[in-house]
C-alpha positions, 0 to 999 in steps of 0.5 A: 695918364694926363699927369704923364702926358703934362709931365712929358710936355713940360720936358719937351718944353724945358728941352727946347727952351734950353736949346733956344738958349744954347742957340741965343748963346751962339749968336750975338744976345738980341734984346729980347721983344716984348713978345719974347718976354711974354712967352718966356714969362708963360714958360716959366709959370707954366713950369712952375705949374708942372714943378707944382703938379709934380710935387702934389703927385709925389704927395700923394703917392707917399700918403697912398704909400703910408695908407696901404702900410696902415691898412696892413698893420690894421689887418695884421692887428685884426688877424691877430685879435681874431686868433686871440679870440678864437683861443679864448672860445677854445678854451671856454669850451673846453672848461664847459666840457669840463663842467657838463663832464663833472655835472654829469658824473655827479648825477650818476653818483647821485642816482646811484646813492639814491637807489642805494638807498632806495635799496636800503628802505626796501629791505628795510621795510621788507624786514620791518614787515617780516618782523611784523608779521613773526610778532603777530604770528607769536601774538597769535600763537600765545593767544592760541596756546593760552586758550588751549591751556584755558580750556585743557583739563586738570591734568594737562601739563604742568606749569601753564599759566592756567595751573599757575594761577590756580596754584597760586589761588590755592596758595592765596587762601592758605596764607592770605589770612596771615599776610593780611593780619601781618600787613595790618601790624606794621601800618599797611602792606608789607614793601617786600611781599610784592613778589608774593603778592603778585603771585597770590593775586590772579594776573589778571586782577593786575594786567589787562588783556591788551598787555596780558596777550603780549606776554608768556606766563613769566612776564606776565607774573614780571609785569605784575610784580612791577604794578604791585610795587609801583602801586605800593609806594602810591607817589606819582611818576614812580615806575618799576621796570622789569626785563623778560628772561625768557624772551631776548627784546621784552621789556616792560614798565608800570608808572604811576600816573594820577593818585585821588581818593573817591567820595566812597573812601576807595584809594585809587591810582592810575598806573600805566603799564609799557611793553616793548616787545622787539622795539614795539612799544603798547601802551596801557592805562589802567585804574586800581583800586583799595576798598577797605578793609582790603588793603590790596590795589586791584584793576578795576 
């Protein structure tokens, strides 16, 4: 308002000086007094002090114009860095619900591998146990049926183990005279009369128990041939197997594991015998032993 009000006396100031003139102009031109001077002088400067005024107000309203423009620009500019970030964060949040989407399905499909398998061990500790307990109920069963033969009189049905074994001694006294006089000609034991042997000797003079219960009558007499054999050729890691035919899964070894000679003059070994049965394996070491004049490894 007082920018206004010095503009408004500067004009009404312009505007009578100009009409004193036009007045002066009319008349005759006196000689301006030193007062007149003085006065005209003060007009002067003090329309220069308005012109002046005048020209710093036009200033700074055109830098007040130009802060305003720049202030606008700078909104405009923040404004649109705020979109640009605002689009950013949406799309962060979109790939982390991506991410948290996918983590999830992963651990689904990996908790449900895991009780799959889970599933998969149950049964098949379920059907180990239930295999388990078939071969203890057989083991059981044999040992059962073994007794009763042991203990059945003469007349009991052929071909058990019991009459098996006492046939075959019966057999052994009739020819073991005529196997030992031809096993001394030719140096030693005959190589082909393991089969023969071994169904002269008693199984149990070539098995132990713990493998003799394992087995029916058949593959007891196998497992028998495969120690005769094996002791016969008396070199360390040589083994016999053999294969149940009666039995689908039985299988079977001898091995010999340590041959020495003791300060007796006996020539022993140690064979040990192997028996997997539906994929369980018993292991067992046993001694044999030929005290002369025989000429036969028995278990000692």
């Amino acid at each position: 308002m007082a920018m206004k009000r010095s503009l408004v006396v500067a004009a009404l100031a312009a505007a009578a000086l100009a009409a004193a003139s036009a007045a002066a102009s009319q008349s005759e031109t006196p000689v301006p007094t030193e007062e007149e001077a003085r006065q005209k002088a003060e007009m002067d400067a003090r329309w220069q002090q308005l012109e002046a005024r005048r020209r710093a107000a036009d200033a700074e309203r055109e830098a007040a114009r130009l802060r305003h423009e720049q202030s606008v620009r700078d909104a405009e500019a923040a404004r649109l860095r705020y979109e640009a970030d605002l689009a950013r964060n949406r799309e962060a949040a979109e790939r982390h619900r991506r991410e948290v989407e996918r983590a999830d399905a992963a651990r689904a499909d990996y908790d449900r591998r895991m009780a799959e398998r889970a599933a998969e061990q149950s049964a098949e500790e379920a059907e180990r146990d239930a295999r388990r307990a078939e071969r203890e109920a057989r083991r059981e069963r044999d040992r059962t049926e073994s007794a009763q033969a042991a203990a059945a009189p003469a007349a009991s049905a052929p071909g058990s183990c019991e009459e098996r074994q006492q046939r075959d001694r019966r057999r052994g006294r009739r020819i073991g005279g005529l196997l030992g006089g031809v096993a001394g000609m030719v140096g030693g034991p005959a190589g082909g009369a393991a089969g023969l042997v071994s169904r002269i000797v008693p199984v149990g003079a070539l098995i132990g128990e713990a493998i003799a219960s394992l087995l029916d009558c058949d593959e007891q007499e196998k497992a028998a041939t495969a120690t005769e054999v094996a002791v016969e050729r008396g070199v360390v890691g040589t083994t016999e197997t053999w294969t149940s035919e009666t039995r689908p899964g039985v299988t079977g070894s001898s091995t010999v594991t340590a041959v020495q000679r003791t300060a007796g003059g006996e020539d022993c070994m140690t064979v040990t015998d192997v028996v997997i049965v539906d994929g369980e394996e018993t292991r067992a070491p046993k001694r044999m032993c030929r005290r002369p004049p025989a000429n036969r490894y028995v278990r000692v």
